[in-house]
N, CA and C atoms as an extended XYZ file, in Angstrom:
474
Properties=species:S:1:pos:R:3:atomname:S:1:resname:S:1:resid:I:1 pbc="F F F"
N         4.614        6.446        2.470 N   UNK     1
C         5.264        7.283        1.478 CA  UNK     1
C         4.711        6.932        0.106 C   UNK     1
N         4.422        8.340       -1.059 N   UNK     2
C         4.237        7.487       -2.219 CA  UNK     2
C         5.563        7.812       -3.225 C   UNK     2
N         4.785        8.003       -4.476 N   UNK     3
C         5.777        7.815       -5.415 CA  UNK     3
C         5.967        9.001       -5.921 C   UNK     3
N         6.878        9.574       -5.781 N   UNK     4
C         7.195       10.872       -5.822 CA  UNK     4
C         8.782       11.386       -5.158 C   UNK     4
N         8.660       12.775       -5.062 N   UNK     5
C        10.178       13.003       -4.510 CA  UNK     5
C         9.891       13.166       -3.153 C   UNK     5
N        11.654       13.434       -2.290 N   UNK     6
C        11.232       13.211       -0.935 CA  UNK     6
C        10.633       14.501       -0.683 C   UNK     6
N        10.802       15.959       -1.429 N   UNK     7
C        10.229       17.096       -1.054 CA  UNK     7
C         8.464       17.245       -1.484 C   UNK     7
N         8.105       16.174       -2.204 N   UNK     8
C         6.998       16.039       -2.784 CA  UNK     8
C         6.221       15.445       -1.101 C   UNK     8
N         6.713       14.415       -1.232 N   UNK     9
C         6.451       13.706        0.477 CA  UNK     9
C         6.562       14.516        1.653 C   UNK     9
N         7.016       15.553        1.399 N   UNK    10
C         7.405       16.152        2.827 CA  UNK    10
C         6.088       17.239        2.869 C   UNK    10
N         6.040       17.492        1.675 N   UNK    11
C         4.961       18.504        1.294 CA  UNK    11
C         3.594       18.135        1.907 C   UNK    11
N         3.425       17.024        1.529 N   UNK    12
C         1.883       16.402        1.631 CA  UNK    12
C         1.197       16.851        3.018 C   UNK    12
N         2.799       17.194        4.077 N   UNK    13
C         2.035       17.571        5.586 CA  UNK    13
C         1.717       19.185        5.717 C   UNK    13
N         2.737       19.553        4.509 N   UNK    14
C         2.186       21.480        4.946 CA  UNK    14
C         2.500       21.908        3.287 C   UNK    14
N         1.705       22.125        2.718 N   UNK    15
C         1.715       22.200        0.817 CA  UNK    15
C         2.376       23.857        0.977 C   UNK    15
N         2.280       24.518        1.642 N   UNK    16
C         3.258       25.897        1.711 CA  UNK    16
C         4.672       25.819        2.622 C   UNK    16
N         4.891       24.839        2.757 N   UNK    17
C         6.253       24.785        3.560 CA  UNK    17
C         7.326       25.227        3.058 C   UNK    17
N         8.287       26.273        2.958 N   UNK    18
C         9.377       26.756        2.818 CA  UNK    18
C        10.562       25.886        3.078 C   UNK    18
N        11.475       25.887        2.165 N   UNK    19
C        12.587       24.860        1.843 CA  UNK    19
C        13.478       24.665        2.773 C   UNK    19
N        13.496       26.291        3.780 N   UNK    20
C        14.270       26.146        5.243 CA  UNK    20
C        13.585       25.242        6.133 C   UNK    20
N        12.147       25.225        6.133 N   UNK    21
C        11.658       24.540        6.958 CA  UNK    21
C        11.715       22.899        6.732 C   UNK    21
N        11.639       22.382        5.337 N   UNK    22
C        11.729       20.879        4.565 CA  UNK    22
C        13.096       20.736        5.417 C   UNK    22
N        14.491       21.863        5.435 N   UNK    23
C        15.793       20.897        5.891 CA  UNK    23
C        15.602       21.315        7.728 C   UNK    23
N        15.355       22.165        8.239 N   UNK    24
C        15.142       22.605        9.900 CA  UNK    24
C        14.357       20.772        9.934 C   UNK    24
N        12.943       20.419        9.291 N   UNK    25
C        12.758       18.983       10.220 CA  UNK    25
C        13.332       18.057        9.403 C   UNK    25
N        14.226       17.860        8.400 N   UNK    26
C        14.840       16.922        8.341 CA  UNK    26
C        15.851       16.685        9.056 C   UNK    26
N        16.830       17.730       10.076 N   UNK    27
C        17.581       17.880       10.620 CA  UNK    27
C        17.440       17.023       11.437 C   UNK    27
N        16.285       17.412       12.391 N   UNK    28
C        15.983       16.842       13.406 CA  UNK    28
C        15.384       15.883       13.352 C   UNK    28
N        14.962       15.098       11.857 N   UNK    29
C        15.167       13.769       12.003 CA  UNK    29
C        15.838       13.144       11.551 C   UNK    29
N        17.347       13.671       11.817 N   UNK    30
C        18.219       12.845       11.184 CA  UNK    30
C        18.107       12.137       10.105 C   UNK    30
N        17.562       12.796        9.142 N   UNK    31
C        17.255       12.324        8.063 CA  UNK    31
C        18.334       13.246        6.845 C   UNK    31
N        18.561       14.691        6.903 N   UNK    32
C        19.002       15.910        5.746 CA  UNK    32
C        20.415       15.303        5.275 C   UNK    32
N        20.907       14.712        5.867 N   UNK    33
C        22.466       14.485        5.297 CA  UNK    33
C        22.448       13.112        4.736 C   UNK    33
N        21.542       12.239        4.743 N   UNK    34
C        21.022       11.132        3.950 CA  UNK    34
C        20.445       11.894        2.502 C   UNK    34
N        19.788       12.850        2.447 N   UNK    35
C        19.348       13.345        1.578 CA  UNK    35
C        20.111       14.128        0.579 C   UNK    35
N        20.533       14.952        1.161 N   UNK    36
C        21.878       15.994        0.294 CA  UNK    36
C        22.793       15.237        0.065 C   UNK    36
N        23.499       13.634        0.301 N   UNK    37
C        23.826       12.911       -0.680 CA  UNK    37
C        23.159       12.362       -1.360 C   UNK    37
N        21.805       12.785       -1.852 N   UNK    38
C        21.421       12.004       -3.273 CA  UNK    38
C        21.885       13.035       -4.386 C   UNK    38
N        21.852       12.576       -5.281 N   UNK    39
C        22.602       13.420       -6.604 CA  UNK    39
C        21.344       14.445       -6.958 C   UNK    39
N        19.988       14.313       -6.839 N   UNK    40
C        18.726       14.936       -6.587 CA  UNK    40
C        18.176       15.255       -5.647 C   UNK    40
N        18.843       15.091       -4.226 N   UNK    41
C        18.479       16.053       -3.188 CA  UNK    41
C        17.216       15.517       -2.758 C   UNK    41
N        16.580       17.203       -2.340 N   UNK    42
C        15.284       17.093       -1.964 CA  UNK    42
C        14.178       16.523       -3.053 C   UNK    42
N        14.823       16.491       -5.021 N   UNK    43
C        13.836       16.303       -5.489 CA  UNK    43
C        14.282       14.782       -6.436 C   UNK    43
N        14.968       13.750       -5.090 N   UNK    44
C        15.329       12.742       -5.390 CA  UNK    44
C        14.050       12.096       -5.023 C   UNK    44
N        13.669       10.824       -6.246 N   UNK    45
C        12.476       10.217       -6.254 CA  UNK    45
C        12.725        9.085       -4.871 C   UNK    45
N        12.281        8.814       -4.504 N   UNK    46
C        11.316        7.574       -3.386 CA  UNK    46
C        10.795        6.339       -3.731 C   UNK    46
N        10.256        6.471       -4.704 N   UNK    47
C         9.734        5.324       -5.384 CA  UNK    47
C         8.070        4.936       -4.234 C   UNK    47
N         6.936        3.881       -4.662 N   UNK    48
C         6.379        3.542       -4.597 CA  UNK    48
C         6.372        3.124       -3.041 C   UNK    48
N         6.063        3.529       -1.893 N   UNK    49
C         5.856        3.461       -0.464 CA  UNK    49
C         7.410        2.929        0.315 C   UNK    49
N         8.478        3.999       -0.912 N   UNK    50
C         9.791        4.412       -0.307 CA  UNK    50
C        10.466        3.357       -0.920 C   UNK    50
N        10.194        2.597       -1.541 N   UNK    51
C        10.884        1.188       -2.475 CA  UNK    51
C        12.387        1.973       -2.485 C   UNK    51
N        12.796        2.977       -2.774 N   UNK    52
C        14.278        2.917       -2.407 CA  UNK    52
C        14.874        3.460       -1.722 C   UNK    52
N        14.395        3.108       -0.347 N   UNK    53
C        14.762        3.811        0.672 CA  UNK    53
C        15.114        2.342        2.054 C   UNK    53
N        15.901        2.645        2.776 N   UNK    54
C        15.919        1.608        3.342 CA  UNK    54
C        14.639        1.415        4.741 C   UNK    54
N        14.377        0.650        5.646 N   UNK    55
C        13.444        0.989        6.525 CA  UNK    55
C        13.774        2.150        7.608 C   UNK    55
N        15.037        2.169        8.361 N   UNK    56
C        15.118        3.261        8.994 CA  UNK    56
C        15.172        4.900        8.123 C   UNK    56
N        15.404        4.779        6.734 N   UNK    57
C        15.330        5.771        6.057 CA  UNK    57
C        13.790        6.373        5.889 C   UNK    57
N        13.034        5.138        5.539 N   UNK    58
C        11.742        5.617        5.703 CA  UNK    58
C        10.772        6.130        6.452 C   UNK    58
N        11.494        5.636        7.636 N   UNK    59
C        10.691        5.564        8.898 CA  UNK    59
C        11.445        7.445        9.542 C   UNK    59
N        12.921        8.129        9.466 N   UNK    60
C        12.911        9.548        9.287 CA  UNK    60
C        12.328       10.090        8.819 C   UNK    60
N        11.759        9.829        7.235 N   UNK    61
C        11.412       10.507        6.552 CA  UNK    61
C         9.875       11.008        6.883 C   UNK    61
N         9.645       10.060        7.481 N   UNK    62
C         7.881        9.805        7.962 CA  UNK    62
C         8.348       10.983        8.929 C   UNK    62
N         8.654       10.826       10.401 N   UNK    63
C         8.893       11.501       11.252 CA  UNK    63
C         9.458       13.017       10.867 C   UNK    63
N         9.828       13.386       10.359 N   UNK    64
C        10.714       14.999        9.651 CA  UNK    64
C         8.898       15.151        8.823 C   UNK    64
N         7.912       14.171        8.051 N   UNK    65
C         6.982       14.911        7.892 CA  UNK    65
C         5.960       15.234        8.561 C   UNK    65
N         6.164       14.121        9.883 N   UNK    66
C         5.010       14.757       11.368 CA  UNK    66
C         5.563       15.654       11.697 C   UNK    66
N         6.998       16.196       12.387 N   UNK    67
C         7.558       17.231       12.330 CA  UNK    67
C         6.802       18.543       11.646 C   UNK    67
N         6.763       18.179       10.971 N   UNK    68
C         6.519       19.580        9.662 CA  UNK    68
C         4.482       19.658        9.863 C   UNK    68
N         4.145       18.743        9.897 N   UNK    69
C         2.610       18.503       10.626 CA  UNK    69
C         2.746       19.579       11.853 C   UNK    69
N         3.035       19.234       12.915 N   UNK    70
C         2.980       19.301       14.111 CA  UNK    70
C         1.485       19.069       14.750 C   UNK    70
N         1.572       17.547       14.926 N   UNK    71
C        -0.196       17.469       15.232 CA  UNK    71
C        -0.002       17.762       16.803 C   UNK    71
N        -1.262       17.667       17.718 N   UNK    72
C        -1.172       17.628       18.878 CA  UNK    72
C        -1.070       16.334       19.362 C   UNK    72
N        -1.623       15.355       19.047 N   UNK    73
C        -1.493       13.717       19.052 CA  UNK    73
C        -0.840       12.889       18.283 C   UNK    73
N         0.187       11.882       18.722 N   UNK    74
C         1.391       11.209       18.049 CA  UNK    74
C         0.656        9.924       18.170 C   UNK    74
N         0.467        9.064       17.437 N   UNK    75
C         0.608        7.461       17.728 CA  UNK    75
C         1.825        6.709       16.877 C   UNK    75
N         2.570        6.155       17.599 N   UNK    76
C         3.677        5.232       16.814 CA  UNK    76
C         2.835        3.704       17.399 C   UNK    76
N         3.391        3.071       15.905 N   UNK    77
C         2.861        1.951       16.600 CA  UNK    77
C         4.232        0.779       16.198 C   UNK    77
N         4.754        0.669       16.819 N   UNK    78
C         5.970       -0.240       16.424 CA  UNK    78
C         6.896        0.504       15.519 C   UNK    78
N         7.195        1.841       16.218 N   UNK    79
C         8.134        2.717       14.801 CA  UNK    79
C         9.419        2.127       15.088 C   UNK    79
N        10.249        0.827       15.638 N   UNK    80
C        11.321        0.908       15.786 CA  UNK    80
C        11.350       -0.999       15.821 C   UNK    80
N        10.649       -1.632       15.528 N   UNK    81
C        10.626       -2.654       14.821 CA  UNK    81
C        11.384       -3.601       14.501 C   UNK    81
N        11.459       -3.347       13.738 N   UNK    82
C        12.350       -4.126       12.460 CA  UNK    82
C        14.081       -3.467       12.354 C   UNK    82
N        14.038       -2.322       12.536 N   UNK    83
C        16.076       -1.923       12.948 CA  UNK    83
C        16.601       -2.459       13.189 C   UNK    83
N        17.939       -2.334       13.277 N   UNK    84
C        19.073       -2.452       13.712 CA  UNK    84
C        19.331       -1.555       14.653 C   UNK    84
N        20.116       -2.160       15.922 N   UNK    85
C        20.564       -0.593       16.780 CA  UNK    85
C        20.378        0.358       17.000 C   UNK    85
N        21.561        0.716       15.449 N   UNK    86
C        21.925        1.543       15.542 CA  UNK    86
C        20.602        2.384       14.846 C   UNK    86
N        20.242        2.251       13.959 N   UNK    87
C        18.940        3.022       13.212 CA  UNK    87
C        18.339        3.241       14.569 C   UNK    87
N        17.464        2.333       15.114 N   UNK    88
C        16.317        2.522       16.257 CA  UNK    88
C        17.222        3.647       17.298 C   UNK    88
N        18.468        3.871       17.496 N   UNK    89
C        18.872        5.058       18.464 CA  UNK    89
C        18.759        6.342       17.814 C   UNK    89
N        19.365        6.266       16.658 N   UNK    90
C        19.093        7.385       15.313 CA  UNK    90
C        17.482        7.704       15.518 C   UNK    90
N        16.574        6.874       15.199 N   UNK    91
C        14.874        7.093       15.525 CA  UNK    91
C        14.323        7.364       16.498 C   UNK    91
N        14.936        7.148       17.748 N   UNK    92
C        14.820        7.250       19.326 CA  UNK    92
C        15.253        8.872       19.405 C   UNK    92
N        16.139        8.952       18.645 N   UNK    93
C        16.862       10.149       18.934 CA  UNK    93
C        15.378       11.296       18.327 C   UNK    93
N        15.269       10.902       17.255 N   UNK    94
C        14.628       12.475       16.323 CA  UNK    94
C        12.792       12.255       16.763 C   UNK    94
N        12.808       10.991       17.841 N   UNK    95
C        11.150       10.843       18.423 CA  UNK    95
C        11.282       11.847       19.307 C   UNK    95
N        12.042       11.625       20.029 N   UNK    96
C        12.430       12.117       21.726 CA  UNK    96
C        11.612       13.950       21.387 C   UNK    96
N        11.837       14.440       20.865 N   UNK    97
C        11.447       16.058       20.409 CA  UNK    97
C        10.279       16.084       19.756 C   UNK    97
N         9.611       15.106       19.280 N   UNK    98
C         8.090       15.308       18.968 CA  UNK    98
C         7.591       14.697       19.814 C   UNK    98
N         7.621       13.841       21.024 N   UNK    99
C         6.820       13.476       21.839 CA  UNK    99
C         7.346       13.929       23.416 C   UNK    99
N         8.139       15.488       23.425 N   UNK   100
C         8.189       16.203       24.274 CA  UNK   100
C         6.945       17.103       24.498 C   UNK   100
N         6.431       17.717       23.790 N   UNK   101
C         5.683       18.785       24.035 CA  UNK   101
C         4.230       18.634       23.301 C   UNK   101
N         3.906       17.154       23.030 N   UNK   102
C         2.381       16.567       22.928 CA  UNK   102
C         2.062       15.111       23.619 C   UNK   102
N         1.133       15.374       23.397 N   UNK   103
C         0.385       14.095       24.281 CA  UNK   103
C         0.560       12.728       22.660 C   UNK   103
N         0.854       11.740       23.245 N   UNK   104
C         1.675       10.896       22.337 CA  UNK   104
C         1.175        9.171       23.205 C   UNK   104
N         1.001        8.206       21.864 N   UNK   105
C         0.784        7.010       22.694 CA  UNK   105
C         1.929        6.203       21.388 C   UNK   105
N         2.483        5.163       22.145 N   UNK   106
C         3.395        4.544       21.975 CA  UNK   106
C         3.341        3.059       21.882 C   UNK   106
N         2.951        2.365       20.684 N   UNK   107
C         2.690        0.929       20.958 CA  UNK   107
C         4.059        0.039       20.836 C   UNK   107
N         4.380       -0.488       21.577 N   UNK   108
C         6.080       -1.304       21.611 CA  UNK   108
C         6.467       -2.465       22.169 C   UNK   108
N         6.890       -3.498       21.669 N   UNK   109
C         7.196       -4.611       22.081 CA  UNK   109
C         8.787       -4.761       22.426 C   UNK   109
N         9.322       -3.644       21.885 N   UNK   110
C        11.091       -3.222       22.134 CA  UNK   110
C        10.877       -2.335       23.019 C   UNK   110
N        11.418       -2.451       24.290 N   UNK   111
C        10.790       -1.622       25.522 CA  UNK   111
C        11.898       -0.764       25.391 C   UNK   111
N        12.985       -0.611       24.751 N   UNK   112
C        13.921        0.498       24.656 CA  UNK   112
C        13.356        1.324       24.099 C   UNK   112
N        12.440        1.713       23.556 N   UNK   113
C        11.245        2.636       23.197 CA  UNK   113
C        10.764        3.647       23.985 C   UNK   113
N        10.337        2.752       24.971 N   UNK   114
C         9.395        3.295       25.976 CA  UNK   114
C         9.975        3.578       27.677 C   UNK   114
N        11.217        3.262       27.875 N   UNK   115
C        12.066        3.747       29.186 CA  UNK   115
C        11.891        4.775       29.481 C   UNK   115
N        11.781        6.268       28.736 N   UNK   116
C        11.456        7.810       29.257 CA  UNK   116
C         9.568        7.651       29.108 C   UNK   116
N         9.102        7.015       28.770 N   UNK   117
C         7.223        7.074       28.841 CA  UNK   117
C         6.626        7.854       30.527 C   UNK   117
N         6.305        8.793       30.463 N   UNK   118
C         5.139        9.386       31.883 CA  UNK   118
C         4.843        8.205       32.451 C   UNK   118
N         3.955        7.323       31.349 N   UNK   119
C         3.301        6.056       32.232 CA  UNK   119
C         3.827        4.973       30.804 C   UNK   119
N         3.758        3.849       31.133 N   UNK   120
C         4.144        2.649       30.808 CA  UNK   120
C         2.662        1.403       31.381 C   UNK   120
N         1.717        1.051       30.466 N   UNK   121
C         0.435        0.522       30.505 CA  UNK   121
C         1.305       -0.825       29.825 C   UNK   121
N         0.912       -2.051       30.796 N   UNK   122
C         1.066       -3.681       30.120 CA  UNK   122
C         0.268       -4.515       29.816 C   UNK   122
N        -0.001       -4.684       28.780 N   UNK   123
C        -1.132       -5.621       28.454 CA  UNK   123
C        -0.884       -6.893       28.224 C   UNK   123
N        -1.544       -7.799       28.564 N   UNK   124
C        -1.805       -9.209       28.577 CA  UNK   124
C        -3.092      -10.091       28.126 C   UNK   124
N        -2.941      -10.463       27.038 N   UNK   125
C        -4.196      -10.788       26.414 CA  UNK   125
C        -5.762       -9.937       26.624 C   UNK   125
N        -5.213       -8.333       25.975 N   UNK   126
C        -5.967       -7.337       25.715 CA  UNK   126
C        -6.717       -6.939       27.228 C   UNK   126
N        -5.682       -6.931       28.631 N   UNK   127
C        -6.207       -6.730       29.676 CA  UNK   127
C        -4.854       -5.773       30.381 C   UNK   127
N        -5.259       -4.960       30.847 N   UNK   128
C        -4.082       -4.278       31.399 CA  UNK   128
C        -3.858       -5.154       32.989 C   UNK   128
N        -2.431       -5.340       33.028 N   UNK   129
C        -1.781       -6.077       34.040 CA  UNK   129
C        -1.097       -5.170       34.823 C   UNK   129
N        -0.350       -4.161       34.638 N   UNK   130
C         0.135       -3.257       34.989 CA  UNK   130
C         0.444       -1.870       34.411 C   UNK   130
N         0.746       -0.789       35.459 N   UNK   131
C         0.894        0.633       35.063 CA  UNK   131
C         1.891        1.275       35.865 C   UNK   131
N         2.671        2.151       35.391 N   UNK   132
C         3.574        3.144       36.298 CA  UNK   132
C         5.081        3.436       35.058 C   UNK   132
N         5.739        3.734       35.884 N   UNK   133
C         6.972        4.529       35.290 CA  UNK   133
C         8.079        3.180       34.953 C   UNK   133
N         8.567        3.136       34.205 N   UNK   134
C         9.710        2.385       34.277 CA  UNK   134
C        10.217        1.927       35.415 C   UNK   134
N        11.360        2.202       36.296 N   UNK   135
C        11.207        2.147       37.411 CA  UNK   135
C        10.470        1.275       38.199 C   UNK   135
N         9.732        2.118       38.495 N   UNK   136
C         8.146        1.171       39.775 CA  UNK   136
C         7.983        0.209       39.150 C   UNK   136
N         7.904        0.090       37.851 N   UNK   137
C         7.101       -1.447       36.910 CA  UNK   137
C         8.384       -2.311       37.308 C   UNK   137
N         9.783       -2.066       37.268 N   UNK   138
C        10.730       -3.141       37.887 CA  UNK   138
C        11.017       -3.697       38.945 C   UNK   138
N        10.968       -2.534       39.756 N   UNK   139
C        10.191       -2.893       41.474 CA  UNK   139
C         9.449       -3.683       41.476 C   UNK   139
N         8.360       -3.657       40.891 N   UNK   140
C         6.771       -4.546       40.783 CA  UNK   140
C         7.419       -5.856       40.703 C   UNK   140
N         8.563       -6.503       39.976 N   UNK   141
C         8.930       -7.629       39.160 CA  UNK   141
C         7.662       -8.420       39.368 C   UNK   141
N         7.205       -7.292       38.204 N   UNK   142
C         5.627       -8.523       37.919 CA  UNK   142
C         6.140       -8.845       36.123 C   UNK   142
N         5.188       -8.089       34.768 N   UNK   143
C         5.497       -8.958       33.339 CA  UNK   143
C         6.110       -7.947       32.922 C   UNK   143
N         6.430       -6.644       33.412 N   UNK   144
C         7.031       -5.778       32.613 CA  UNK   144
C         8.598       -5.980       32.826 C   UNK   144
N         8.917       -6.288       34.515 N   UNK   145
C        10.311       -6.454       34.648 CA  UNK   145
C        10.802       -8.043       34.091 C   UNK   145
N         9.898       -8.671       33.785 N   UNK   146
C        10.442      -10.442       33.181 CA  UNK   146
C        10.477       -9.831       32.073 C   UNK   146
N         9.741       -8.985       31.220 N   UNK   147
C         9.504       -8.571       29.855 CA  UNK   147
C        11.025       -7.823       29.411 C   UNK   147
N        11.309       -7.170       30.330 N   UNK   148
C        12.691       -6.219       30.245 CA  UNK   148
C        13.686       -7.388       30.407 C   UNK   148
N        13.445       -7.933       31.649 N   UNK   149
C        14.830       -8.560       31.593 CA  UNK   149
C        15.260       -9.760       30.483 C   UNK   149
N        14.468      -10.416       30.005 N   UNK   150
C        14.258      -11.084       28.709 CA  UNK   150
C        15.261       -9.934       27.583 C   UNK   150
N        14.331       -8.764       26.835 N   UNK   151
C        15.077       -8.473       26.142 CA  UNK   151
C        16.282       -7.813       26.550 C   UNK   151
N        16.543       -7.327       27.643 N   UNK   152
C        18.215       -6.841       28.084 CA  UNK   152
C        19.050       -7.869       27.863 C   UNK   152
N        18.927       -9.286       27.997 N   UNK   153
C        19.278      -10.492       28.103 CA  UNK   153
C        20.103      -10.772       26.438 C   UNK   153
N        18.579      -10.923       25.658 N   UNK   154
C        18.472      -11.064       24.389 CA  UNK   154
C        20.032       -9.531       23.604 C   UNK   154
N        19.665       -8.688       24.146 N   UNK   155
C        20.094       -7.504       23.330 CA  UNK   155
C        21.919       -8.064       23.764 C   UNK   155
N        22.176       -8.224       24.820 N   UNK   156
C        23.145       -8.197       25.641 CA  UNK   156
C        24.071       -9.445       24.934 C   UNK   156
N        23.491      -10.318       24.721 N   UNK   157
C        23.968      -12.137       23.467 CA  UNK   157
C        24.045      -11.233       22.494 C   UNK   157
N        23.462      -10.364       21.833 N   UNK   158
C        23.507      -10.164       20.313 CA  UNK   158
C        25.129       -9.726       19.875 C   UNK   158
């Protein structure tokens, strides 16, 4: 994000985008009702790579402007990180619809990410160890199901 407003930012993916369309993908990334409480709206500033925005705020805002992109290829690479919960379900939620209907790669160390993935690829010191669906990879109890059950474990104490 730079320094500018959030409709300035939203712009950068389609410079003719219509103002129905700026709130239609903020909707869907759960992002528009974060916004229409700023006292400046859509032409509330951001600050310097979102400086006042929190991380799951930033990380909608990003997503509502791939939205508005609509590329054919998605890469996230750790979009769910650093959250809390509840944010990463909020982000889970407004991914789920841009990586329905394109071809999309998903880099994740929070495997609650990646449970609906076609395929699920495991790497191990830059070597793939295993492949398949969620599912089959737990069957396997090879590093993906120690990998899961670790953080189910972890999430489950918190």
């Amino acid at each position: 994000l730079f320094n500018g407003s959030i409709r300035d930012n939203l712009l950068y993916a389609k410079e003719d985008a219509t103002d129905s369309e700026l709130v239609e993908v903020c909707r869907q990334a759960n992002i528009h009702d974060f916004i229409i409480q700023q006292p400046e709206g859509y032409d509330a500033i951001v600050g310097n790579r979102g400086l006042k925005l929190s991380g799951g705020e930033k990380q909608r805002l990003s997503i509502a402007r791939v939205l508005l992109k609509d590329p054919k290829l998605l890469i996230f690479d750790e979009a769910t990180s650093s959250l809390d919960s509840i944010t990463e379900h909020a982000i889970q939620t407004a991914i789920e619809p841009l990586i329905a209907s394109r071809t999309s790669i998903i880099i994740a160390h929070r495997l609650s990410t990646i449970l609906k993935a076609d395929e699920i690829i495991v790497l191990k010191e830059g070597e793939i160890v295993e492949r398949g669906v969620h599912f089959d990879l737990l069957e396997k109890n090879g590093l993906y199901a120690e990998l899961y059950e670790t953080q189910f474990k972890l999430n489950f104490t918190e």
